[in-house]
C-alpha positions as CSV (number, residue, x, y, z in Angstrom):
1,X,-14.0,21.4,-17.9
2,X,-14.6,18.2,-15.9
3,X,-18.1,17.7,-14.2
4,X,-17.5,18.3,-10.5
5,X,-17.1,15.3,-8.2
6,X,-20.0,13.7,-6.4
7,X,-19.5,13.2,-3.1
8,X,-21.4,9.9,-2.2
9,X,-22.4,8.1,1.2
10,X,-20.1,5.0,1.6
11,X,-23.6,3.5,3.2
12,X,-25.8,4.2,0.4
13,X,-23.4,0.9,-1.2
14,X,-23.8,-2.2,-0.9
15,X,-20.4,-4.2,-0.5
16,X,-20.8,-5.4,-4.3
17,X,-21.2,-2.1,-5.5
18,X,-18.3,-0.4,-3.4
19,X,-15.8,-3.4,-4.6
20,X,-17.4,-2.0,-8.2
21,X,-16.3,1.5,-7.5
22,X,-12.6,0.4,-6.7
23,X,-12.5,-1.6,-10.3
24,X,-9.0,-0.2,-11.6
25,X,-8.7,1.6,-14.7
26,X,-6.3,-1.4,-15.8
27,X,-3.7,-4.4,-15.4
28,X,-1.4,-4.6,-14.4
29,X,-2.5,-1.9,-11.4
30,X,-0.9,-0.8,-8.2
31,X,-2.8,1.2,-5.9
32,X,-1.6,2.3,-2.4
33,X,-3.9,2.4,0.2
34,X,-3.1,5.4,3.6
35,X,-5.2,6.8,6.1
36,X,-4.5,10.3,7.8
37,X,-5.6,13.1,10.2
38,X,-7.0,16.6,8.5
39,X,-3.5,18.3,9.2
40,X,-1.7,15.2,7.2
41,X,-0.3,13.1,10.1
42,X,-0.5,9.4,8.6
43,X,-0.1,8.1,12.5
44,X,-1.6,9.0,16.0
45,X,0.9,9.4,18.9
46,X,1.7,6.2,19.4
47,X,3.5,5.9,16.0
48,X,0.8,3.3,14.1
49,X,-1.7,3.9,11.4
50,X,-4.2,1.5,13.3
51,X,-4.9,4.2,16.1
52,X,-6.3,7.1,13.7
53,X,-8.3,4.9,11.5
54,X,-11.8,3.9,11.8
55,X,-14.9,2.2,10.8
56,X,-15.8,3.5,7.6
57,X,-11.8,3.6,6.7
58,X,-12.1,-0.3,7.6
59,X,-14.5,-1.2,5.4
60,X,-12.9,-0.1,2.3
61,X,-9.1,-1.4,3.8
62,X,-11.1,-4.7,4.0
63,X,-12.6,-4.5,0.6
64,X,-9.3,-3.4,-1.1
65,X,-7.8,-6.3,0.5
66,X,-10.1,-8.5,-0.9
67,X,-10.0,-7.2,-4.4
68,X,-6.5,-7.5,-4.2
69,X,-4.1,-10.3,-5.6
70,X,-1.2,-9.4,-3.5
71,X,-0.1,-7.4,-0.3
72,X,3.1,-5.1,-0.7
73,X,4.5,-3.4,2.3
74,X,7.8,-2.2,3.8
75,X,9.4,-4.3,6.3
76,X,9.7,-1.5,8.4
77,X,5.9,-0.8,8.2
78,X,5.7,-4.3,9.0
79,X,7.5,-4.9,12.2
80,X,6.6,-1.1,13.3
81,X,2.2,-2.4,12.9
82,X,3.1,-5.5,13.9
83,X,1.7,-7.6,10.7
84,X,0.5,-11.0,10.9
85,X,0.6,-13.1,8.2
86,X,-2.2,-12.1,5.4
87,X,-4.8,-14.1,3.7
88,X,-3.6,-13.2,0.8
89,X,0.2,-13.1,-0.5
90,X,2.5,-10.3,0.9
91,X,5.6,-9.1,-0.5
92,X,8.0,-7.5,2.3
93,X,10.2,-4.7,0.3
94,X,13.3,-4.9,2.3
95,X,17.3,-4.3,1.0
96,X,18.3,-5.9,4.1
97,X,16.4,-9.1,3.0
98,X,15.3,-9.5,7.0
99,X,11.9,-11.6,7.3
100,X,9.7,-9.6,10.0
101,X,9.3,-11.8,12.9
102,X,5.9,-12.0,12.8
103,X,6.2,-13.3,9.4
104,X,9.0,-16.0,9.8
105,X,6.3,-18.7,10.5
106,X,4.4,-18.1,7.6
107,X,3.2,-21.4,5.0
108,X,5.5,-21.4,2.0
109,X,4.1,-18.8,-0.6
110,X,2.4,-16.9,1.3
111,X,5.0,-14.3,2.2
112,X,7.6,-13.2,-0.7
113,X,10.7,-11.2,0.0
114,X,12.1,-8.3,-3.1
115,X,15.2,-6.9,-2.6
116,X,18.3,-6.9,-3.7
117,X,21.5,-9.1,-4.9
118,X,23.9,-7.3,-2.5
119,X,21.4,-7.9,0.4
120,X,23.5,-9.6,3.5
121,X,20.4,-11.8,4.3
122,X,19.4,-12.8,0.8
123,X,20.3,-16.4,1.3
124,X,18.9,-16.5,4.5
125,X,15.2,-15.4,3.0
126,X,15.9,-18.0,0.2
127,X,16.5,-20.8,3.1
128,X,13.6,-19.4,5.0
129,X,11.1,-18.7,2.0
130,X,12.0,-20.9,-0.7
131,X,13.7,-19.8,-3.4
132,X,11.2,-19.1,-5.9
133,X,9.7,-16.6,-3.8
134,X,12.7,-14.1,-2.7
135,X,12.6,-11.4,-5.8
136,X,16.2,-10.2,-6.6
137,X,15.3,-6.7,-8.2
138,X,18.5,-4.7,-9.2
139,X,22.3,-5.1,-7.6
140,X,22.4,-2.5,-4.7
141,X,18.9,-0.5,-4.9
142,X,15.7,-2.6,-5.5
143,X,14.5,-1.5,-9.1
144,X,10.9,-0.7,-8.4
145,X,10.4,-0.1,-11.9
146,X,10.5,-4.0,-12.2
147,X,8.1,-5.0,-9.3
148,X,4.8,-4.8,-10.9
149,X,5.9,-6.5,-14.0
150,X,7.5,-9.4,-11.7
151,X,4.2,-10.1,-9.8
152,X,1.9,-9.6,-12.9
153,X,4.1,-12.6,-14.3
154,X,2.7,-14.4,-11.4
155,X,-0.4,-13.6,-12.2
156,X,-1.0,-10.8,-9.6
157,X,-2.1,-7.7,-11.8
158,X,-4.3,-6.3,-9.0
159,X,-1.7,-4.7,-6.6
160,X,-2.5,-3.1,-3.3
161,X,0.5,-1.5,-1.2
162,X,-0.1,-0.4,2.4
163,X,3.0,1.6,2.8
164,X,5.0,2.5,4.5
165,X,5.1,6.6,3.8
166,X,9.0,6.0,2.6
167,X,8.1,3.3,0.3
168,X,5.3,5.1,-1.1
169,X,7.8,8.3,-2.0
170,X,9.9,5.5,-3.8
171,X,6.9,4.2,-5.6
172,X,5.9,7.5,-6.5
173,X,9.6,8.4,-7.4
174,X,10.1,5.5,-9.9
175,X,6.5,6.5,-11.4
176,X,5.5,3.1,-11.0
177,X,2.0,4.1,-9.0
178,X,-1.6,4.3,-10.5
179,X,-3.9,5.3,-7.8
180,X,-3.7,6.2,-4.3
181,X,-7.1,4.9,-2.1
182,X,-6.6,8.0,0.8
183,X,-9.0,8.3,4.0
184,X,-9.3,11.2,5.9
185,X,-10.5,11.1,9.2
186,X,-12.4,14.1,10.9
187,X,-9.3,14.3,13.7
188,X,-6.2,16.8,14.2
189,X,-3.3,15.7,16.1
190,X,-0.3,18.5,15.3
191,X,3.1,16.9,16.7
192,X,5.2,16.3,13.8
193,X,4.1,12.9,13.1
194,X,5.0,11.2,10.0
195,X,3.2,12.4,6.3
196,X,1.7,9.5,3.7
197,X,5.0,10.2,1.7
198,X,8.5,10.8,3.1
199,X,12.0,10.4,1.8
200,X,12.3,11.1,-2.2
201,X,11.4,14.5,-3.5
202,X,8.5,14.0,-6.1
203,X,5.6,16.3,-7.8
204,X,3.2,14.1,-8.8
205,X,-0.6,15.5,-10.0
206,X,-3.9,13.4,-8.9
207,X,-7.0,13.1,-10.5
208,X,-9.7,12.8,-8.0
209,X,-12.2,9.7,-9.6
210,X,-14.3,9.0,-6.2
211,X,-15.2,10.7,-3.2
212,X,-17.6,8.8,-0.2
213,X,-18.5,10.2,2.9
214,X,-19.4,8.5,6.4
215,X,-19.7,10.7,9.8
216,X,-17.3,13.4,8.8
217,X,-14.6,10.4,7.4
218,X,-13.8,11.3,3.7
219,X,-12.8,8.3,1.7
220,X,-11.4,8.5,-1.8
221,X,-9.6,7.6,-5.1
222,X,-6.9,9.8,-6.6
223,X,-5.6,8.5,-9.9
224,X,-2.1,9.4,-10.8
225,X,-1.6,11.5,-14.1
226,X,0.8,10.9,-16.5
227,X,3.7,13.4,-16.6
């Protein structure tokens, strides 16, 4: 039997130390990163993640950020939060192949497109991003199987997707996911807002490996076991 989990205070850590909790267990390694209310709503009532989150759940969407090689995110997450462009790369998951507005604008490299060789728009996101960074992953449905390994071979082994909860059930699906970084905030909402996970049927088991604490906002890693 496991030792029980401590639960920590996220301001007991320094920002070194707290980037040292979130080391991953290995590389390549994608983690996906959601906040939510108690009663699982991963959005307030105006649809966006921004309005539930808060300052301690900042702090660590900052630090993952940082740690990270490379941004992943659906495009429908993107145009629905309204993205800018990232300081780091971003891949836009998108079968359509669409570049979210916001986005369109961005330096070349800094935002790459996977999708799919049927896609519509794929030569338009080659003309728009350059060629070498549009990701053609499978014929009709984008083989997410294949993604880490693609963006690993770019040297990005330290993955950090920010949703959205459709893409993460896909993730899950394909059992391509090694941790999920989840913040709880001390809020209920009811309606039937969106879950972290929604569309593909999975049963996945977590390990919990860290558990902080700041006014009432639980923050945590869940590792996701084999099997």
């Amino acid at each position: 039997m496991s030792d029980p989990l401590e639960l920590r205070r996220l301001a007991d850590l320094s920002d070194e130390e707290l980037a040292a909790a979130y080391a991953p267990d290995g590389r390549p390694w994608l983690r996906v990163n959601f906040v939510s209310t108690v009663d699982g709503a991963a959005q307030g009532g105006d649809g966006l993640s921004k309005s539930i989150n808060d300052a301690a759940d900042k702090r660590v969407f900052d630090m993952l950020r940082s740690r990270a090689d490379c941004l992943v995110v659906g495009a429908g997450t993107l145009r629905a939060e309204g993205y800018d462009v990232p300081p780091l790369p971003l891949v836009v998951v998108s079968r359509s192949a669409d570049v979210p507005p916001t986005l369109r604008e961005a330096p070349r490299g800094r935002v790459l497109m996977a999708t799919v060789a049927s896609s519509e728009g794929l030569d338009a996101a080659r003309e728009r991003l350059g060629d070498e960074h549009v990701l053609v992953l499978g014929e009709d449905d984008i083989d997410l199987a294949a993604l880490a390994p693609a963006l690993a071979d770019r040297g990005w082994s330290e993955i950090l997707c920010e949703g959205g909860p459709s893409l993460f059930a896909d993730l899950l699906a394909a059992g391509v996911v090694d941790e999920l970084c989840w913040t709880v905030v001390p809020r209920l909402t009811g309606g039937d807002a969106v879950r972290m996970a929604t569309g593909a049927q999975v049963d996945v088991r977590l390990r919990p490996a860290l558990l902080l604490e700041q006014d009432g906002t639980l923050l945590g890693r869940w590792l996701v076991q084999p099997g």
